[in-house]
MOPAC internal coordinates of N, CA, C and O (Angstrom, degrees):
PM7 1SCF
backbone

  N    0.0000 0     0.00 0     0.00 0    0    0    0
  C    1.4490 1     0.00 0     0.00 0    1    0    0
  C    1.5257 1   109.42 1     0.00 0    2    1    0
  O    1.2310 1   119.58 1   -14.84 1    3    2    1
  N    1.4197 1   118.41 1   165.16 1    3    2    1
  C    1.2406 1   120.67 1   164.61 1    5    3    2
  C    1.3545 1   129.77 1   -39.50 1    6    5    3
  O    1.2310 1   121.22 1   141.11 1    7    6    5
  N    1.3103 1   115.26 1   -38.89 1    7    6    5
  C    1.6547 1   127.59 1  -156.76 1    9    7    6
  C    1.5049 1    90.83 1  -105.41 1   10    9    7
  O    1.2310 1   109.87 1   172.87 1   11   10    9
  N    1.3346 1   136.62 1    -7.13 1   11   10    9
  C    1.4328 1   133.02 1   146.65 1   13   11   10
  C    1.3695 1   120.20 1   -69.49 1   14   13   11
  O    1.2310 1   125.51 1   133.37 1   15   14   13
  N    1.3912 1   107.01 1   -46.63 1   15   14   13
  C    1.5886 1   110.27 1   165.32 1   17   15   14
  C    1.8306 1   129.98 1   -28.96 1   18   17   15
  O    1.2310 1   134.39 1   123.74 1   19   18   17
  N    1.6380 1    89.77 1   -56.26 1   19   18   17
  C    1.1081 1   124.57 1  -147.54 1   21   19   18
  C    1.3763 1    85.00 1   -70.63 1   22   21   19
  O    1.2310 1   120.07 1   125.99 1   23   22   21
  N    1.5862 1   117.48 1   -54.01 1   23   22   21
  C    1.5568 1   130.60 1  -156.01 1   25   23   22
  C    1.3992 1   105.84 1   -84.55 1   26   25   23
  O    1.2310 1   122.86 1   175.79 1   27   26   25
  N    1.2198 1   112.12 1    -4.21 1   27   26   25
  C    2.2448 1   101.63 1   172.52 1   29   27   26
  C    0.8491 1    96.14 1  -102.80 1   30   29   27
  O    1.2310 1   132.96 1   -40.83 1   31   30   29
  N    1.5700 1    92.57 1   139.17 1   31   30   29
  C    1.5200 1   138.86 1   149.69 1   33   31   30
  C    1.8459 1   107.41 1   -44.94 1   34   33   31
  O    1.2310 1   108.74 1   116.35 1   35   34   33
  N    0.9320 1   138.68 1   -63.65 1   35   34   33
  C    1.0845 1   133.58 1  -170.04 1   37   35   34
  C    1.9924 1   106.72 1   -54.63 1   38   37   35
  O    1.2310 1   122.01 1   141.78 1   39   38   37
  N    1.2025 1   113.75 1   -38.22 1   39   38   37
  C    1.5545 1   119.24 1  -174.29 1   41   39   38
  C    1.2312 1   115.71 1   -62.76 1   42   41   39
  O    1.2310 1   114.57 1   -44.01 1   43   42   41
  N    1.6480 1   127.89 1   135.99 1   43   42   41
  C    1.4982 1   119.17 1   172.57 1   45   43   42
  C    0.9876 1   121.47 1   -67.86 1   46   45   43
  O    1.2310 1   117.32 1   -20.18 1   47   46   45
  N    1.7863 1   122.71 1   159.82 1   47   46   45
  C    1.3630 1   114.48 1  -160.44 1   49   47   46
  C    1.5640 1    92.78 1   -57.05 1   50   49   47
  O    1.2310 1   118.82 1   134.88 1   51   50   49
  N    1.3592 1   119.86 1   -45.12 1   51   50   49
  C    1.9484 1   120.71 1  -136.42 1   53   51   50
  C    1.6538 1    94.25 1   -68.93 1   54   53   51
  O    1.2310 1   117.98 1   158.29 1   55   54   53
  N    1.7524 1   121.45 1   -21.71 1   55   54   53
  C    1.6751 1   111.34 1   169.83 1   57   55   54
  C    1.8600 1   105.69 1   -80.81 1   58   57   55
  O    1.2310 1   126.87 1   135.06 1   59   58   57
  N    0.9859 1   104.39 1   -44.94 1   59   58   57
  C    1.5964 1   100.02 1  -172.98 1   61   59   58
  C    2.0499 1    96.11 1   -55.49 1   62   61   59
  O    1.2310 1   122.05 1   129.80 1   63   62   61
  N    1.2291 1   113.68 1   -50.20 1   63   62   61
  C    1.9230 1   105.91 1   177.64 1   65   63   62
  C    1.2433 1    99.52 1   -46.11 1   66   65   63
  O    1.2310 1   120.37 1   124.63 1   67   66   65
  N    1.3841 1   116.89 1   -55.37 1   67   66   65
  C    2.0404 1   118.70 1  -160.09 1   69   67   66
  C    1.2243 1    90.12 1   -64.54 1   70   69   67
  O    1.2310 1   109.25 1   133.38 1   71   70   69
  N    1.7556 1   137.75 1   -46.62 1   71   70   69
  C    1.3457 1   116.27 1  -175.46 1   73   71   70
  C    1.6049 1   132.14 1   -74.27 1   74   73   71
  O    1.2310 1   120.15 1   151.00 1   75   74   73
  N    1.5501 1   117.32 1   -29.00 1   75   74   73
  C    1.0942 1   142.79 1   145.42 1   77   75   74
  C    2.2147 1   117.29 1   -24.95 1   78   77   75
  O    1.2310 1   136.25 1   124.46 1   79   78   77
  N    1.5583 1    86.14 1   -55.54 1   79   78   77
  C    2.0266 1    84.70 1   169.74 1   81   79   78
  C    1.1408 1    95.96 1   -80.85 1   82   81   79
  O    1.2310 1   111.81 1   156.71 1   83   82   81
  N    1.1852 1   133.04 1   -23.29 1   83   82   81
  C    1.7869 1   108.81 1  -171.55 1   85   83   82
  C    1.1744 1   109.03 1   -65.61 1   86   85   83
  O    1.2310 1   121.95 1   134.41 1   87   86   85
  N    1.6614 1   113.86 1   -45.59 1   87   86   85
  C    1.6514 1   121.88 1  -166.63 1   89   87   86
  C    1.3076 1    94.55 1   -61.58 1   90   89   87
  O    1.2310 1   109.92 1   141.40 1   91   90   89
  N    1.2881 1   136.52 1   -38.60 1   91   90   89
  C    1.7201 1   133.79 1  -162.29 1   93   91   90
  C    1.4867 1   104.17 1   -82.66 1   94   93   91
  O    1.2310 1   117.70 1   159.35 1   95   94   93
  N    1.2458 1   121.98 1   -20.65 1   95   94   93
  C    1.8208 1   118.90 1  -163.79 1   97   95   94
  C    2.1288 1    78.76 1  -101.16 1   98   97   95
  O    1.2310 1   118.68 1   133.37 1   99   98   97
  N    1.0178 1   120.12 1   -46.63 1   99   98   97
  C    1.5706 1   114.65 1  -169.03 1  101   99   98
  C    1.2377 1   111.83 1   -59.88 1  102  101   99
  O    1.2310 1   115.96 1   148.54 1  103  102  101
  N    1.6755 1   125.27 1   -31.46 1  103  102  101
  C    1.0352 1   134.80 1   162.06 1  105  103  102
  C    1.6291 1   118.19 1   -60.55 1  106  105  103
  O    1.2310 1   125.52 1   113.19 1  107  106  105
  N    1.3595 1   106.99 1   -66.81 1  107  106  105
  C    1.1830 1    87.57 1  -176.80 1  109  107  106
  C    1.9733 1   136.46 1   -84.07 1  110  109  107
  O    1.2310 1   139.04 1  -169.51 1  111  110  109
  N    1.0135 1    80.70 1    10.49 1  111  110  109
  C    2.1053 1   111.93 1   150.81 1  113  111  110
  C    1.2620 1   111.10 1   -41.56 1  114  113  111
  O    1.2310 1   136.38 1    96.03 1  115  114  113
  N    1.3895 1    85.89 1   -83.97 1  115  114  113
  C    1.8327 1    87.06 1   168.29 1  117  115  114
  C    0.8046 1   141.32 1  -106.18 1  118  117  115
  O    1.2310 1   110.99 1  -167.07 1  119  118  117
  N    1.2132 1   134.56 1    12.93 1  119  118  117
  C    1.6832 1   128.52 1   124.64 1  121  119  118
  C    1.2156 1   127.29 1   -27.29 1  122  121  119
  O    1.2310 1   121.31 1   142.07 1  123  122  121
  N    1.3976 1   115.10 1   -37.93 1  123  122  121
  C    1.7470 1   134.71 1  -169.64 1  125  123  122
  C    1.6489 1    97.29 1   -74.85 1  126  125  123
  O    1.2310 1   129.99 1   112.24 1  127  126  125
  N    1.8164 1    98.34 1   -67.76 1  127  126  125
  C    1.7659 1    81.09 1   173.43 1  129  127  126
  C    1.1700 1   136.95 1   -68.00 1  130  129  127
  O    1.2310 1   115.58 1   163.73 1  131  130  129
  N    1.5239 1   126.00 1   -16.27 1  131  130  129
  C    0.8972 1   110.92 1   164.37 1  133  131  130
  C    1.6324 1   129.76 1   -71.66 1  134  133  131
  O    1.2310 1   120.69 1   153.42 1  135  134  133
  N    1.5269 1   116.29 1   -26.58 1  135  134  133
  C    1.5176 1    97.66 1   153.41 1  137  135  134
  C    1.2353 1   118.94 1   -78.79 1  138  137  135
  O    1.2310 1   109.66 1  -169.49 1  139  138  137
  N    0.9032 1   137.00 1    10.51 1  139  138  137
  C    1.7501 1   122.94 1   169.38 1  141  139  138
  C    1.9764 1   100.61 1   -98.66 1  142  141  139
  O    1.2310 1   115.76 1   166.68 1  143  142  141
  N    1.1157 1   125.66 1   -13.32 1  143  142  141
  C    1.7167 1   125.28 1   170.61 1  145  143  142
  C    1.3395 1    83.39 1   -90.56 1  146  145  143
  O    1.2310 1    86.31 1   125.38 1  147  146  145
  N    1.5179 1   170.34 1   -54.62 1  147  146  145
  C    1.1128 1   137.14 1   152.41 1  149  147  146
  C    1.4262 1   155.57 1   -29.18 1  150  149  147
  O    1.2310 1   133.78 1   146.21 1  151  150  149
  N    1.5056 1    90.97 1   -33.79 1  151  150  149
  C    1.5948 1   115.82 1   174.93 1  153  151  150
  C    1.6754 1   100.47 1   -73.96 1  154  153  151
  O    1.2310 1   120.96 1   129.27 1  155  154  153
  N    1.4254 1   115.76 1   -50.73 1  155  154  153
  C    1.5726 1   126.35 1   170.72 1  157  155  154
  C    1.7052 1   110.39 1   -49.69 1  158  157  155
  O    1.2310 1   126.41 1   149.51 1  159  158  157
  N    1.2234 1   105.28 1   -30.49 1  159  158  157
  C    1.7032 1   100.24 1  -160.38 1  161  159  158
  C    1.8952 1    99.76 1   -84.74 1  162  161  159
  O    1.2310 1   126.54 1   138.34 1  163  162  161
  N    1.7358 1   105.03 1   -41.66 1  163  162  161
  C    1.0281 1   100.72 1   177.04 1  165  163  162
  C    1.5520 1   126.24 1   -65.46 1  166  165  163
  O    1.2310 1   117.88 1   129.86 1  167  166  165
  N    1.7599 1   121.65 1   -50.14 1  167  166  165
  C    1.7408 1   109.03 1   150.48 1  169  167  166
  C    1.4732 1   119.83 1   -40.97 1  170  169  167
  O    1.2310 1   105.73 1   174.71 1  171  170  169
  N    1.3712 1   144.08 1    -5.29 1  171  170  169
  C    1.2984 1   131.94 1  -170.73 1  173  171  170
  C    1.6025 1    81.52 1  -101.53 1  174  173  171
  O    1.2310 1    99.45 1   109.12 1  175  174  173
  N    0.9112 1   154.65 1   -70.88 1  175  174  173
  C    1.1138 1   158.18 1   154.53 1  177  175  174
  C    1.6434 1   122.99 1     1.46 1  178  177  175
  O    1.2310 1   122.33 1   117.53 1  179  178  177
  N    0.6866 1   113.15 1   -62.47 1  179  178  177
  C    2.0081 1   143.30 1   175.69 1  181  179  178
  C    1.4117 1    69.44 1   -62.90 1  182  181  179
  O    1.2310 1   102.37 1    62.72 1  183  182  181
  N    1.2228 1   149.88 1  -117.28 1  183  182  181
  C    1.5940 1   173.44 1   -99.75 1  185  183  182
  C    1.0834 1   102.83 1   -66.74 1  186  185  183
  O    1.2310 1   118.75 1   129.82 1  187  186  185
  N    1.9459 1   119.99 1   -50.18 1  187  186  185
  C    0.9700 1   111.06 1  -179.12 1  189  187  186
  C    1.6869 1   109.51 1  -102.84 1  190  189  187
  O    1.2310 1    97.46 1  -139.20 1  191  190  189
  N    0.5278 1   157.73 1    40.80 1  191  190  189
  C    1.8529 1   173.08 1   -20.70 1  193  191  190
  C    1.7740 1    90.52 1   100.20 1  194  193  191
  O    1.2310 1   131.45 1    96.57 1  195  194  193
  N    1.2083 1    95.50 1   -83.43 1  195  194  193
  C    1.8143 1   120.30 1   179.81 1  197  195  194
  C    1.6201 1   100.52 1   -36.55 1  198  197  195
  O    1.2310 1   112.03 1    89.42 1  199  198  197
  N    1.0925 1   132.64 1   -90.58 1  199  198  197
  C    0.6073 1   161.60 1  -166.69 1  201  199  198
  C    2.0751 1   115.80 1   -44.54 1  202  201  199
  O    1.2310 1   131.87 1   151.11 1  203  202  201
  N    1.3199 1    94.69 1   -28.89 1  203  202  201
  C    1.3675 1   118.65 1  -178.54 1  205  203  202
  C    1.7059 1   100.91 1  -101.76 1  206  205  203
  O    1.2310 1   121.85 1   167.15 1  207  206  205
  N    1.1248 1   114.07 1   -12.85 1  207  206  205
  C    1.8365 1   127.17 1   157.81 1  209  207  206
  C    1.2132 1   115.50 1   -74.48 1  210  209  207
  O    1.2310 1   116.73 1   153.75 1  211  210  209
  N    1.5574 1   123.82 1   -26.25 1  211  210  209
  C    1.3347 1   122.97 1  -162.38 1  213  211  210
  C    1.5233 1   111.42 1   -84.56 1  214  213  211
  O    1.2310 1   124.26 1   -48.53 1  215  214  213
  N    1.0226 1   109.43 1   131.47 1  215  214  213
  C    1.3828 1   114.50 1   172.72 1  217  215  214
  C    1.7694 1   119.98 1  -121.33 1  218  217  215
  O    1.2310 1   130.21 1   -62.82 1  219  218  217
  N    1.3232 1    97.90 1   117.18 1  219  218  217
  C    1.9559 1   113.82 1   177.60 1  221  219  218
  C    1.3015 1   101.88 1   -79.68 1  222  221  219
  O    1.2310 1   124.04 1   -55.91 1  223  222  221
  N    1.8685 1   109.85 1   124.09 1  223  222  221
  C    1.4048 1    98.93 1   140.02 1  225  223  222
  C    1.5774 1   120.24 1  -110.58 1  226  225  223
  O    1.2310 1   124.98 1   -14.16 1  227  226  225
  N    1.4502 1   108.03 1   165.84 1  227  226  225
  C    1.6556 1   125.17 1  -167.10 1  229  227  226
  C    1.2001 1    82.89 1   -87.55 1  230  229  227
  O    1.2310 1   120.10 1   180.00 1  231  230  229

C-alpha cells in the first residue's frame, strides 16, 4: 500500500513524497463523498418530511 511505501527505510525519499500525496488526495476523496452521501441523506429527509405534510383531496 501507499502508507507502506511511505514508511520504508529502503524507499527513496521522492517515492515515499509521491506516496505520501496519494495517501492525502485518497483521503480526502472520501471524505468529500462521504459528506456529499450526507448532504444527499439529509435533502432525502427534508423531502420526505414535506411530503409526509402533504395532504390530497379527492
Amino acid at each position: 500500500t501507499a502508507n507502506n511505501i511511505a514508511s520504508s527505510p529502503k524507499c527513496p525519499s521522492s517515492r515515499k513524497r509521491e506516496a505520501t500525496k496519494l495517501i492525502d488526495w485518497a483521503s480526502s476523496q472520501i471524505e468529500k463523498h462521504y459528506k456529499l452521501k450526507n448532504k444527499n441523506d439529509a435533502c432525502i429527509k427534508e423531502v420526505e418530511g414535506l411530503l409526509g405534510q402533504l395532504q390530497l383531496d379527492a
